[in-house]
mmCIF file of the N, C-alpha and C atoms, coordinates in Angstrom:
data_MODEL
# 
_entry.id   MODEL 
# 
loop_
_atom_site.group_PDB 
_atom_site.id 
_atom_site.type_symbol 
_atom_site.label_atom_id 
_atom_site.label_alt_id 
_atom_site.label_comp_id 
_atom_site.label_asym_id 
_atom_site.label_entity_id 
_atom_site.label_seq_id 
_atom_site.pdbx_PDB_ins_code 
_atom_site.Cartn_x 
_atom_site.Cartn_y 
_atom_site.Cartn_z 
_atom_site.occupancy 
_atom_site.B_iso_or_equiv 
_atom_site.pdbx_formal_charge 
_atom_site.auth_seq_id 
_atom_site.auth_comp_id 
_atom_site.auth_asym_id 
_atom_site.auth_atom_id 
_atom_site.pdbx_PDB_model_num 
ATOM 1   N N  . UNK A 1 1  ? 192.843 85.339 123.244 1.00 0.00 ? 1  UNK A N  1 
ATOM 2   C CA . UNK A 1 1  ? 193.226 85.376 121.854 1.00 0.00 ? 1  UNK A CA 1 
ATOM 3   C C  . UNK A 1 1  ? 192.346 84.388 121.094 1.00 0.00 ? 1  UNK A C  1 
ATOM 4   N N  . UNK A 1 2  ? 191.767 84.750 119.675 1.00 0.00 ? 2  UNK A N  1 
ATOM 5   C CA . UNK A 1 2  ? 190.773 83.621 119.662 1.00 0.00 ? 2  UNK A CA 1 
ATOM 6   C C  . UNK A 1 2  ? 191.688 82.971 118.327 1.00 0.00 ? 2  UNK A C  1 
ATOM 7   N N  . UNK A 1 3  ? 191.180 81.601 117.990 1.00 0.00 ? 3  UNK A N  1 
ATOM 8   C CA . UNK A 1 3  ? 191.676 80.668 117.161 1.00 0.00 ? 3  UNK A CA 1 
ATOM 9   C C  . UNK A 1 3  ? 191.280 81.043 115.705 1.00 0.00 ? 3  UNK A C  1 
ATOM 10  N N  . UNK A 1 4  ? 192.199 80.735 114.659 1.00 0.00 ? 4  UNK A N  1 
ATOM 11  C CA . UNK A 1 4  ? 191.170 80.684 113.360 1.00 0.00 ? 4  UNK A CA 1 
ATOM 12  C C  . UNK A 1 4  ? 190.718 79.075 113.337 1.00 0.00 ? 4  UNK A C  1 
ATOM 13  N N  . UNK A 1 5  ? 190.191 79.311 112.381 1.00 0.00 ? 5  UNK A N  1 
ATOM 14  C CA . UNK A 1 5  ? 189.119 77.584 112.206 1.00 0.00 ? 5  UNK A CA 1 
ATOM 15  C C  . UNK A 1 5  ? 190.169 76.491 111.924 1.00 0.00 ? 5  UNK A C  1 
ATOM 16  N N  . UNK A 1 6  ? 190.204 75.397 112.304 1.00 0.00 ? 6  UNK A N  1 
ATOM 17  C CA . UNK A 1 6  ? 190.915 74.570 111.747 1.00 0.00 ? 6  UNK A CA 1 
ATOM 18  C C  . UNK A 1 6  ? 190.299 73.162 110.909 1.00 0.00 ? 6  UNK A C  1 
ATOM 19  N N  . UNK A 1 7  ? 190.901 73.037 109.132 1.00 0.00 ? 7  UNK A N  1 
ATOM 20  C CA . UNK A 1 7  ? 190.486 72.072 108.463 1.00 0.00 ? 7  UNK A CA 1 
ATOM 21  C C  . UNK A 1 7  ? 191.633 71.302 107.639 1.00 0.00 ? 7  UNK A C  1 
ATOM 22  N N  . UNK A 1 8  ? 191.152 69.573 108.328 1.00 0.00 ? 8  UNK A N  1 
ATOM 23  C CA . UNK A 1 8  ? 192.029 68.514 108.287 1.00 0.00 ? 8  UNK A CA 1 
ATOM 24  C C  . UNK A 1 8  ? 193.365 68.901 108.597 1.00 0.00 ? 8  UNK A C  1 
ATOM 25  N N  . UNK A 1 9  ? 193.451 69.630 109.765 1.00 0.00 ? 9  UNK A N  1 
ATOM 26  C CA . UNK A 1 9  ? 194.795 69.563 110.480 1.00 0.00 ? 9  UNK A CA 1 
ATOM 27  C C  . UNK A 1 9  ? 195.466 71.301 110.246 1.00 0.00 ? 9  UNK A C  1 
ATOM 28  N N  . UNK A 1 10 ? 194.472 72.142 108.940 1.00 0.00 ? 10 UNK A N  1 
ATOM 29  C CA . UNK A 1 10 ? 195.688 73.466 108.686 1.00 0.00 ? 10 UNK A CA 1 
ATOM 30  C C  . UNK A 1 10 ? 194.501 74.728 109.461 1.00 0.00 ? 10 UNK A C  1 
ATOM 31  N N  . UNK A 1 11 ? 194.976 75.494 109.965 1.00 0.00 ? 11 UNK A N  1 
ATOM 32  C CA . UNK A 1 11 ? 194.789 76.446 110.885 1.00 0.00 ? 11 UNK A CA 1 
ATOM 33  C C  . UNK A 1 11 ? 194.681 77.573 109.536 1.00 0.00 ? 11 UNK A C  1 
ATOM 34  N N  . UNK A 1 12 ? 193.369 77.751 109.906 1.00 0.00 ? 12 UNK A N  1 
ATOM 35  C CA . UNK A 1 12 ? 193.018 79.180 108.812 1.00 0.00 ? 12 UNK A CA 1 
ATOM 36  C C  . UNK A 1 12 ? 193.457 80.500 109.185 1.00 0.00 ? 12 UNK A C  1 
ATOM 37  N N  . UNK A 1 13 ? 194.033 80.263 110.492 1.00 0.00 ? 13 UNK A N  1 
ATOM 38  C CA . UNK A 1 13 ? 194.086 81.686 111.410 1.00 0.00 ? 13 UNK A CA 1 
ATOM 39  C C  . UNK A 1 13 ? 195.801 82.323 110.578 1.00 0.00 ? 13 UNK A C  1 
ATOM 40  N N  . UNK A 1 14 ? 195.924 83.102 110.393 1.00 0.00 ? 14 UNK A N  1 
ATOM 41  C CA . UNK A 1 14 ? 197.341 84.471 109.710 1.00 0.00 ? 14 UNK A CA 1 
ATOM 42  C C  . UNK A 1 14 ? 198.533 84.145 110.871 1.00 0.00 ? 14 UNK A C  1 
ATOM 43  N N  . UNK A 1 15 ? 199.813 83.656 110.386 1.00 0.00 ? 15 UNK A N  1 
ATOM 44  C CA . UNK A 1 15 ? 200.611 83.299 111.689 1.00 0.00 ? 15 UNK A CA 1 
ATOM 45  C C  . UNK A 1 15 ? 201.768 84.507 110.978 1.00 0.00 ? 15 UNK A C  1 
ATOM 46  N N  . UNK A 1 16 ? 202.619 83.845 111.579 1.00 0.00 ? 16 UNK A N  1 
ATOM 47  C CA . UNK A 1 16 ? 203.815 85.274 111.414 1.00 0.00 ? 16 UNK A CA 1 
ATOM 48  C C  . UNK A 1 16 ? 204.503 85.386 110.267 1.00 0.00 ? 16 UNK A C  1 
ATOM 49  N N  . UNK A 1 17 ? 204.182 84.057 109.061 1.00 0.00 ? 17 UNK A N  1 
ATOM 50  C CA . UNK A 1 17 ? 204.711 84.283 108.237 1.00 0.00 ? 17 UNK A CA 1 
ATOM 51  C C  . UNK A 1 17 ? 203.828 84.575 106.598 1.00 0.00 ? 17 UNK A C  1 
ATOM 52  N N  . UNK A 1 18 ? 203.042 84.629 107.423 1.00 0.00 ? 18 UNK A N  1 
ATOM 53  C CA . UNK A 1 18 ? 201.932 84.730 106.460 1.00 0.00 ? 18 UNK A CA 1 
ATOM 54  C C  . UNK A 1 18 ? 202.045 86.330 106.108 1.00 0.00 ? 18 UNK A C  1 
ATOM 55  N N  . UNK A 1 19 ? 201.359 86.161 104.499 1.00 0.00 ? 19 UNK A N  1 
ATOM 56  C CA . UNK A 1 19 ? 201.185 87.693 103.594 1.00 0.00 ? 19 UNK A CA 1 
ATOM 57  C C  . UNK A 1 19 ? 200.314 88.592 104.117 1.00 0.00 ? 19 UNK A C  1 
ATOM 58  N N  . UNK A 1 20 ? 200.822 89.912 104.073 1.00 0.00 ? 20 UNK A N  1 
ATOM 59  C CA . UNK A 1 20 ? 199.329 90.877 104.362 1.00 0.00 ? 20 UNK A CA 1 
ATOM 60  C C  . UNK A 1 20 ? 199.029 91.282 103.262 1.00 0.00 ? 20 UNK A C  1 
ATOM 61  N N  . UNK A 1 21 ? 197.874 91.707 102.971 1.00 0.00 ? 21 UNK A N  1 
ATOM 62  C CA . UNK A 1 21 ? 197.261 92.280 101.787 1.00 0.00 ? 21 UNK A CA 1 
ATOM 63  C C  . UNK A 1 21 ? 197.603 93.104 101.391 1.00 0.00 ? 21 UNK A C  1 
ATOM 64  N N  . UNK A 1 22 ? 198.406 93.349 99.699  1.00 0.00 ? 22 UNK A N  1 
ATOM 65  C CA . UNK A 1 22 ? 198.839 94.534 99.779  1.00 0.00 ? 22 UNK A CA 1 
ATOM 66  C C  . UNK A 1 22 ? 197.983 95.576 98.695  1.00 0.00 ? 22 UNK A C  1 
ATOM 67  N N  . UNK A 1 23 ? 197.042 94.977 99.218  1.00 0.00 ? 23 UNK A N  1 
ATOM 68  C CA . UNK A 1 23 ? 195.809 96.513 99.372  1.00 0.00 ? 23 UNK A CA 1 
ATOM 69  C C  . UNK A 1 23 ? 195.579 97.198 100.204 1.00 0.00 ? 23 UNK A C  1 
ATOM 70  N N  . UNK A 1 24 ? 194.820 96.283 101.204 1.00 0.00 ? 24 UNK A N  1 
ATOM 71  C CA . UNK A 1 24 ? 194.729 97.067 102.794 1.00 0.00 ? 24 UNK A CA 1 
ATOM 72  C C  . UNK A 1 24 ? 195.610 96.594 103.984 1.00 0.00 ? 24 UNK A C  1 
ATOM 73  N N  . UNK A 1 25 ? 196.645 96.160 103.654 1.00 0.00 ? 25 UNK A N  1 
ATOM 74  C CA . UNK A 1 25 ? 197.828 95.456 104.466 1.00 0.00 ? 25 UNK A CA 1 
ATOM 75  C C  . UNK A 1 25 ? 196.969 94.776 105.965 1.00 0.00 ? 25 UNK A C  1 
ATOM 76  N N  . UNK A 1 26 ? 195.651 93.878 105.431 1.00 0.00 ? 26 UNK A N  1 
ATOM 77  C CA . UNK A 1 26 ? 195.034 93.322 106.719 1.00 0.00 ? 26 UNK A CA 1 
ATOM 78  C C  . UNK A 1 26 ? 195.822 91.466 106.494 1.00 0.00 ? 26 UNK A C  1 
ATOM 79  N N  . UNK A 1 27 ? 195.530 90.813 107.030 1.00 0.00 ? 27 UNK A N  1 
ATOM 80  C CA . UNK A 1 27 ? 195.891 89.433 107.249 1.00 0.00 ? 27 UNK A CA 1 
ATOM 81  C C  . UNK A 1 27 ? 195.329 88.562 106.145 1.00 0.00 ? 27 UNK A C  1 
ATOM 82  N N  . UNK A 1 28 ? 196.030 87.881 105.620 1.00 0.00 ? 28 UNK A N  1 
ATOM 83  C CA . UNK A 1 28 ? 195.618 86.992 104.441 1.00 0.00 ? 28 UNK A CA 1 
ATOM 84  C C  . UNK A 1 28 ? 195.147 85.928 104.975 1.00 0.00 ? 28 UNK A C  1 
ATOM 85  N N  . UNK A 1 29 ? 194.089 85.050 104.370 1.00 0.00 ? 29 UNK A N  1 
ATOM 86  C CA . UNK A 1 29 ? 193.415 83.620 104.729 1.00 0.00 ? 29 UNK A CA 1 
ATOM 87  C C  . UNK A 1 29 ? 193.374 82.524 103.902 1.00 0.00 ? 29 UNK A C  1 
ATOM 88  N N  . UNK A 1 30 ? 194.065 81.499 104.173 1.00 0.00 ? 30 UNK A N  1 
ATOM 89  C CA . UNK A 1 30 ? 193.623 80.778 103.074 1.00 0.00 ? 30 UNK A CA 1 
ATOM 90  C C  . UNK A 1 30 ? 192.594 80.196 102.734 1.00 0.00 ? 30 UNK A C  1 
ATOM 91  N N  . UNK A 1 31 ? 192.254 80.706 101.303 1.00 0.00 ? 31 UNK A N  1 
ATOM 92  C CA . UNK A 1 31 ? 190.761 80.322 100.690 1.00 0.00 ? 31 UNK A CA 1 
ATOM 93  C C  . UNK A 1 31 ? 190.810 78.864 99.864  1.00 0.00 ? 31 UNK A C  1 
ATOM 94  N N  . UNK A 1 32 ? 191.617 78.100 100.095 1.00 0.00 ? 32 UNK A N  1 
ATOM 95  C CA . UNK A 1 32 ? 191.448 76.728 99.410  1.00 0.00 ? 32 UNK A CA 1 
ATOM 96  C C  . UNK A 1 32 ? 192.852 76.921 98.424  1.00 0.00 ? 32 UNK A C  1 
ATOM 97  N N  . UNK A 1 33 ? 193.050 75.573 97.188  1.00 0.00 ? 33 UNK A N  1 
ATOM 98  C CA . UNK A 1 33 ? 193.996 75.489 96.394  1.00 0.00 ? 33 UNK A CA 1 
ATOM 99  C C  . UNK A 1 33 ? 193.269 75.278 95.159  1.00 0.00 ? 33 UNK A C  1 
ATOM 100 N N  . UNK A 1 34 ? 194.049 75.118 93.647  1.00 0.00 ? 34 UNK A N  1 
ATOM 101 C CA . UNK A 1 34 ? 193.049 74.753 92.707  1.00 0.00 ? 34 UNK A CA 1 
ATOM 102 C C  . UNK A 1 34 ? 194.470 74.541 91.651  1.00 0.00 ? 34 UNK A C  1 
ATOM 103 N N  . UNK A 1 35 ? 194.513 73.218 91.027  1.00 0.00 ? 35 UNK A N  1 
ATOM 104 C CA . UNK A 1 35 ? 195.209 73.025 90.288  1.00 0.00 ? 35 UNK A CA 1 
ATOM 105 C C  . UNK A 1 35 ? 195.026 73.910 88.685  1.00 0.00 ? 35 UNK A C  1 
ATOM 106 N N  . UNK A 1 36 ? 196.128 73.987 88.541  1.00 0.00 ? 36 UNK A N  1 
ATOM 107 C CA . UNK A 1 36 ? 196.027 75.082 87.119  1.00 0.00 ? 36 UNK A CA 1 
ATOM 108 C C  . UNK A 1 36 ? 197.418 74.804 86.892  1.00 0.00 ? 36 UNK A C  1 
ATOM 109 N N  . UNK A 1 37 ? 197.374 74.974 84.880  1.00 0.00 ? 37 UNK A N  1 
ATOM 110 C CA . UNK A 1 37 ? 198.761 74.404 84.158  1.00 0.00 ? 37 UNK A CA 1 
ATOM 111 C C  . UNK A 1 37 ? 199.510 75.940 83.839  1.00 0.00 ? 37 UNK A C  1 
ATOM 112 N N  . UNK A 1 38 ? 200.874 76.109 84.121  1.00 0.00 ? 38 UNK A N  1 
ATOM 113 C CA . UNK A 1 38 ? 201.648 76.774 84.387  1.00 0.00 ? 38 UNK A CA 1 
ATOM 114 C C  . UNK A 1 38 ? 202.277 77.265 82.758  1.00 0.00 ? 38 UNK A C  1 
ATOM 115 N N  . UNK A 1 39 ? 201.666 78.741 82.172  1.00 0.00 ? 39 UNK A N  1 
ATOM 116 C CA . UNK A 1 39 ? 202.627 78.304 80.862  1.00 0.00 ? 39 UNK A CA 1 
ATOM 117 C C  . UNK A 1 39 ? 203.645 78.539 80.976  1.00 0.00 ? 39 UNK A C  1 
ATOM 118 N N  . UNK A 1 40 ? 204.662 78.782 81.517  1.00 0.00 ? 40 UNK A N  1 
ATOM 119 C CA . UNK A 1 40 ? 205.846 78.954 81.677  1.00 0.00 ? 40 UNK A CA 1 
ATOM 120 C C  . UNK A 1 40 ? 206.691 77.720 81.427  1.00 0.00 ? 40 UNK A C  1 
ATOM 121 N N  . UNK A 1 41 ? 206.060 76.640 81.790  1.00 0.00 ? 41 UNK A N  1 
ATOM 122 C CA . UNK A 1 41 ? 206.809 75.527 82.219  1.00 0.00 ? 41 UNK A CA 1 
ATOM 123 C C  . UNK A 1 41 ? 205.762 73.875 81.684  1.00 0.00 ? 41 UNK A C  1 
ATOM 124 N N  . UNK A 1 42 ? 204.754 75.074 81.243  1.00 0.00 ? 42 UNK A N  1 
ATOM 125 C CA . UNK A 1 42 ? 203.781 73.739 81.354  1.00 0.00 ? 42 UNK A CA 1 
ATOM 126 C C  . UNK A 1 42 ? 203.609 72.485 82.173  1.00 0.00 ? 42 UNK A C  1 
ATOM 127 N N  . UNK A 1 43 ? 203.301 72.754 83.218  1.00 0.00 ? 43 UNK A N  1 
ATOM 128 C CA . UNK A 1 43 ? 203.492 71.844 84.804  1.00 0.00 ? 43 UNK A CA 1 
ATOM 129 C C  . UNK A 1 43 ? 202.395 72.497 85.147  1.00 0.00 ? 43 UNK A C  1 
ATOM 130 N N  . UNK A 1 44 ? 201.196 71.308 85.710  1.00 0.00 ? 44 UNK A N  1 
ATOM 131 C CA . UNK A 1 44 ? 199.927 70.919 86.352  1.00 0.00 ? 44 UNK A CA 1 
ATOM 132 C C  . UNK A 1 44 ? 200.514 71.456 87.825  1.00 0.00 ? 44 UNK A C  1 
ATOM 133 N N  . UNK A 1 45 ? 200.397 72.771 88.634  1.00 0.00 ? 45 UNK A N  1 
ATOM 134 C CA . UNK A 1 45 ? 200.913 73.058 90.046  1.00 0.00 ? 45 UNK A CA 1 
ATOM 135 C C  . UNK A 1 45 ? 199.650 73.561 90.056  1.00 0.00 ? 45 UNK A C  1 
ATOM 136 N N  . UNK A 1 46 ? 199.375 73.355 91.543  1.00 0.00 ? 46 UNK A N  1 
ATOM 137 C CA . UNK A 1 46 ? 198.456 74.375 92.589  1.00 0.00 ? 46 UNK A CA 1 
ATOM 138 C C  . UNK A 1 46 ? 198.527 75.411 92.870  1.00 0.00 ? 46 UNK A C  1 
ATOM 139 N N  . UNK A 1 47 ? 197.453 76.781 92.311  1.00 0.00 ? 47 UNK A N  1 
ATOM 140 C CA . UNK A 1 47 ? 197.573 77.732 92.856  1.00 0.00 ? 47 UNK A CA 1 
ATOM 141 C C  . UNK A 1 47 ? 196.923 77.900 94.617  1.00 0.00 ? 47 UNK A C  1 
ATOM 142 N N  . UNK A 1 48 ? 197.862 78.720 95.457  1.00 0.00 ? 48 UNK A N  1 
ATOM 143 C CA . UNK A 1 48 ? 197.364 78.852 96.746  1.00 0.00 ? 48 UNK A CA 1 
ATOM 144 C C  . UNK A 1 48 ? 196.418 79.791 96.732  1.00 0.00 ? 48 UNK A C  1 
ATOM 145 N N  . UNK A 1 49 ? 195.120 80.330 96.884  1.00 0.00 ? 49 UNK A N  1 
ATOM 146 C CA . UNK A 1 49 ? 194.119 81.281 97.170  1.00 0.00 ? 49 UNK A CA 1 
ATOM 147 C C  . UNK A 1 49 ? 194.015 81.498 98.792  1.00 0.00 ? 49 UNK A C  1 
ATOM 148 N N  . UNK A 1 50 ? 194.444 82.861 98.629  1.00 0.00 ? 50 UNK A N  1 
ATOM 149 C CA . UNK A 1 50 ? 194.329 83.882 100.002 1.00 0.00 ? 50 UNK A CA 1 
ATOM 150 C C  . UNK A 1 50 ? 193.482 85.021 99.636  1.00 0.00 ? 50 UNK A C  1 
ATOM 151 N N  . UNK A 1 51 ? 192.742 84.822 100.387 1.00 0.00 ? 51 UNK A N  1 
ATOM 152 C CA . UNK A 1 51 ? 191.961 86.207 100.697 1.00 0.00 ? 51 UNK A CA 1 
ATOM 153 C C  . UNK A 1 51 ? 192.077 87.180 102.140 1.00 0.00 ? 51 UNK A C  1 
ATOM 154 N N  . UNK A 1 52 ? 191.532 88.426 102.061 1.00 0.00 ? 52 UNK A N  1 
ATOM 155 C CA . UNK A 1 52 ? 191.695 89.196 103.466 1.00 0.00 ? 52 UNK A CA 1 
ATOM 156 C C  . UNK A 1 52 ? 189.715 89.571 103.519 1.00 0.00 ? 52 UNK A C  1 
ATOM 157 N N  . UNK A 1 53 ? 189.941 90.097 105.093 1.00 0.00 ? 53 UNK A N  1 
ATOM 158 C CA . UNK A 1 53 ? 188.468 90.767 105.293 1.00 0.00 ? 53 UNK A CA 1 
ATOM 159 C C  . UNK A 1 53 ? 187.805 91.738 104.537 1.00 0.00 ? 53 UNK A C  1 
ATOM 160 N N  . UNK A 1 54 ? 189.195 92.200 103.861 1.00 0.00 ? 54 UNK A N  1 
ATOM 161 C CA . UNK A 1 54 ? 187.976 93.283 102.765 1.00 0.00 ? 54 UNK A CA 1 
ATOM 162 C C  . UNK A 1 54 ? 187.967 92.849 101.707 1.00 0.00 ? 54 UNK A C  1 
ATOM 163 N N  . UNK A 1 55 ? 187.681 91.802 101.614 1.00 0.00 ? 55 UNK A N  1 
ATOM 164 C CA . UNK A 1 55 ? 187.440 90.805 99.704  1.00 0.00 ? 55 UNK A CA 1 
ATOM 165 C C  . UNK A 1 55 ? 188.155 91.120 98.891  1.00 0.00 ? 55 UNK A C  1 
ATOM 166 N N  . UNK A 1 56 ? 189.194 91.269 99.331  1.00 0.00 ? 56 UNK A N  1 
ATOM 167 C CA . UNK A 1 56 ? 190.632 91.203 97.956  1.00 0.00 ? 56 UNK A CA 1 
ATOM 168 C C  . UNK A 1 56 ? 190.935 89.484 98.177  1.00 0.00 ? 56 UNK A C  1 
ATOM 169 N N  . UNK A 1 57 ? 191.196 89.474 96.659  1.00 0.00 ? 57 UNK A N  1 
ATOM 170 C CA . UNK A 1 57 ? 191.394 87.811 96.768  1.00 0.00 ? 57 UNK A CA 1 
ATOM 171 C C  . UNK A 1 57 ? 193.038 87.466 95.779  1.00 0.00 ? 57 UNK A C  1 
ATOM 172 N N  . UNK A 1 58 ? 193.526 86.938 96.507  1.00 0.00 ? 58 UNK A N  1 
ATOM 173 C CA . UNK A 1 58 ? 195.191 87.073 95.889  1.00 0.00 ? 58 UNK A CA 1 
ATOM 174 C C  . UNK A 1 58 ? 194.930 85.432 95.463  1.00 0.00 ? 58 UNK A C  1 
ATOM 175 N N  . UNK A 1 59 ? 196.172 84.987 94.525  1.00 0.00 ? 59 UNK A N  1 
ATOM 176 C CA . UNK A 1 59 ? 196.794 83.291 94.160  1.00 0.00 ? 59 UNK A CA 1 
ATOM 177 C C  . UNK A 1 59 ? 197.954 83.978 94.255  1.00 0.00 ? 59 UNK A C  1 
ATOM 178 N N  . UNK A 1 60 ? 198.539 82.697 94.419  1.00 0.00 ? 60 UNK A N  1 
ATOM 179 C CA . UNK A 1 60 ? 200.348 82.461 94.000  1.00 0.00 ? 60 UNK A CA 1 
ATOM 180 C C  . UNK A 1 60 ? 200.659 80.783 93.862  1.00 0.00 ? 60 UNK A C  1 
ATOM 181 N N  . UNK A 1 61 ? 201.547 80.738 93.214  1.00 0.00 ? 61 UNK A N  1 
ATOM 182 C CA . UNK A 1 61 ? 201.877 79.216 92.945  1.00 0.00 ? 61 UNK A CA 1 
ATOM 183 C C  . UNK A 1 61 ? 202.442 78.265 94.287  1.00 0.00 ? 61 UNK A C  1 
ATOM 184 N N  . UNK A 1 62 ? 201.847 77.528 94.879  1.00 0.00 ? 62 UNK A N  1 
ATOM 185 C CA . UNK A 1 62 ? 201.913 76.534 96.010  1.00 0.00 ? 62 UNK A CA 1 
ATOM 186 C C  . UNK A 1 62 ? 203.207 76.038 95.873  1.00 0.00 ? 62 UNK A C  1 
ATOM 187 N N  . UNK A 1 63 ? 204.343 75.438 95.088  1.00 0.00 ? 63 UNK A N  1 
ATOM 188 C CA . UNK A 1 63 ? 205.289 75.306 95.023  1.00 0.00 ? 63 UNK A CA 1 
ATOM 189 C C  . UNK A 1 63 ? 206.323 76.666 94.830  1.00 0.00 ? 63 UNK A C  1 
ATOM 190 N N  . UNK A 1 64 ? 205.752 78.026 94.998  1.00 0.00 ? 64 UNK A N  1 
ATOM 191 C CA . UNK A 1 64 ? 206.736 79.188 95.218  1.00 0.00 ? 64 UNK A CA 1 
ATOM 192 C C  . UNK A 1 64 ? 206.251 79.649 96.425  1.00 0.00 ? 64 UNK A C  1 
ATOM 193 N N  . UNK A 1 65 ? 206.335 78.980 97.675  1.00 0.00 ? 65 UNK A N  1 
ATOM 194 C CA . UNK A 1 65 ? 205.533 80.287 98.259  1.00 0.00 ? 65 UNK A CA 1 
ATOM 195 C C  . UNK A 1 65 ? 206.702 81.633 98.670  1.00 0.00 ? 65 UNK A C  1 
ATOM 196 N N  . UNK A 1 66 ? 207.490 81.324 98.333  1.00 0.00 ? 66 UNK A N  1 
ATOM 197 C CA . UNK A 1 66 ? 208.091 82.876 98.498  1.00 0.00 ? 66 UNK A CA 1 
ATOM 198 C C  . UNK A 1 66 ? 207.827 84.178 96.972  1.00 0.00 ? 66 UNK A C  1 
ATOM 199 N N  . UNK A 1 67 ? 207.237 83.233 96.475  1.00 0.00 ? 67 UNK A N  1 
ATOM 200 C CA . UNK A 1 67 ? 206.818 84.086 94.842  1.00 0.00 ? 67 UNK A CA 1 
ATOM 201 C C  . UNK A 1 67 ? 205.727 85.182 95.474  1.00 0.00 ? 67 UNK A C  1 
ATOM 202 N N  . UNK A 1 68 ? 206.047 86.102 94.227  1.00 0.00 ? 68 UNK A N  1 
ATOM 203 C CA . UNK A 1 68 ? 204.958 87.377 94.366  1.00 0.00 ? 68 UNK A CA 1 
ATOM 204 C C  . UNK A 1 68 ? 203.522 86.939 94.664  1.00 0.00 ? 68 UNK A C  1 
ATOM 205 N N  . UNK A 1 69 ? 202.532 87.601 95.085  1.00 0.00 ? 69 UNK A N  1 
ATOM 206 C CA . UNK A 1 69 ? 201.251 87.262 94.966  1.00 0.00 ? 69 UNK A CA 1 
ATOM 207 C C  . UNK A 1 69 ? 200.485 88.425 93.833  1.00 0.00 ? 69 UNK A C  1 
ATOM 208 N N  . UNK A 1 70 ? 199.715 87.620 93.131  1.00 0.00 ? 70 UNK A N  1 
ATOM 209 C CA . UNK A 1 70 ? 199.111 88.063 92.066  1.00 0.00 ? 70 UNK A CA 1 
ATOM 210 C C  . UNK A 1 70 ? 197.718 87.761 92.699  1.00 0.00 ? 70 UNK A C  1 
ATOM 211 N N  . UNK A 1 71 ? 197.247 89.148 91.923  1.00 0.00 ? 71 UNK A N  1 
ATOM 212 C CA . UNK A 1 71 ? 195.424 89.138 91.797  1.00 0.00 ? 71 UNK A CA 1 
ATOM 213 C C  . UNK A 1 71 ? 194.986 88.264 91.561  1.00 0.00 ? 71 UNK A C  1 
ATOM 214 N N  . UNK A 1 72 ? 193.756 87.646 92.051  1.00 0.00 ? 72 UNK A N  1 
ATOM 215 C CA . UNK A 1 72 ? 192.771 86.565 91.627  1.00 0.00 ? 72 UNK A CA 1 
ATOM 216 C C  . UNK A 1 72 ? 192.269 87.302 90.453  1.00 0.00 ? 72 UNK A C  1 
ATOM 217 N N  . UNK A 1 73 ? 192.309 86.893 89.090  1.00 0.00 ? 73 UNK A N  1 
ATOM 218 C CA . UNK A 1 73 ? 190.991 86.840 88.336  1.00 0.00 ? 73 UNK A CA 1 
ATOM 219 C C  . UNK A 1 73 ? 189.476 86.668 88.194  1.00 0.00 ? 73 UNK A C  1 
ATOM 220 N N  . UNK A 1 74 ? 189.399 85.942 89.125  1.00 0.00 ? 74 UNK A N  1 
ATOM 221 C CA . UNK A 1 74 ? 188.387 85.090 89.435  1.00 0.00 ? 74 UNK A CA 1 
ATOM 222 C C  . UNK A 1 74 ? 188.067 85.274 90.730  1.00 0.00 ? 74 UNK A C  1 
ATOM 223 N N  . UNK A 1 75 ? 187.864 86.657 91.408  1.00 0.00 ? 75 UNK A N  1 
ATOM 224 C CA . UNK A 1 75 ? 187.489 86.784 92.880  1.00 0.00 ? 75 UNK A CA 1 
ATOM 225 C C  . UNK A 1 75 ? 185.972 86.238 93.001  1.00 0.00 ? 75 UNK A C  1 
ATOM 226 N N  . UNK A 1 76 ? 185.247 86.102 92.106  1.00 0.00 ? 76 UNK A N  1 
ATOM 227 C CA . UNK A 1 76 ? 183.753 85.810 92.765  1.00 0.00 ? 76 UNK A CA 1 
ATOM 228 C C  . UNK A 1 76 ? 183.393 84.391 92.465  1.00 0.00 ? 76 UNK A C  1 
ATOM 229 N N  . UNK A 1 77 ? 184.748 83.470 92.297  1.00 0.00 ? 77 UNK A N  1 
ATOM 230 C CA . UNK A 1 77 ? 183.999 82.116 92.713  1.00 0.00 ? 77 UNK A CA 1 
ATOM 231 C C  . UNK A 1 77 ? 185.114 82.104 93.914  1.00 0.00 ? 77 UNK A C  1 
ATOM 232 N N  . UNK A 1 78 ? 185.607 82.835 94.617  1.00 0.00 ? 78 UNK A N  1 
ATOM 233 C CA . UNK A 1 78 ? 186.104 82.591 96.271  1.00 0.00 ? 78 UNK A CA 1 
ATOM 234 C C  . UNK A 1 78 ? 185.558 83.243 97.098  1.00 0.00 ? 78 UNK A C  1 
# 
């Protein structure tokens, strides 16, 4: 079974609770975090960036992770 990469301690590899893509329902990865202000609430939170192997690139808010995942806007700076 092979490993995903591991950086400063978090395992890039898709575990069991992780999202599948619901484009091509393949395994989501996390592509880094990026702070962004929330208008809802106006609160400075981290969006989480997941991507899959066929370059769909999802966010969702790091303090929801049970929240929906929304499209990246911005797929081509991930």
């Amino acid at each position: 079974m092979s490993r995903g990469r591991t950086l400063h301690g978090m395992s890039t590899e898709a575990g069991p609770a992780d999202p599948a893509c619901p484009d091509c329902d393949g395994p989501l990865t996390s592509g880094g975090m990026l702070l962004a202000r929330r208008e809802e609430d106006s609160r400075r939170v981290c969006r989480v960036v997941l991507r899959c192997a066929g370059r769909h690139v999802w966010w969702r808010w790091s303090d929801r992770p049970e929240g929906a995942l929304e499209r990246c806007p911005y797929p081509q700076l991930f």
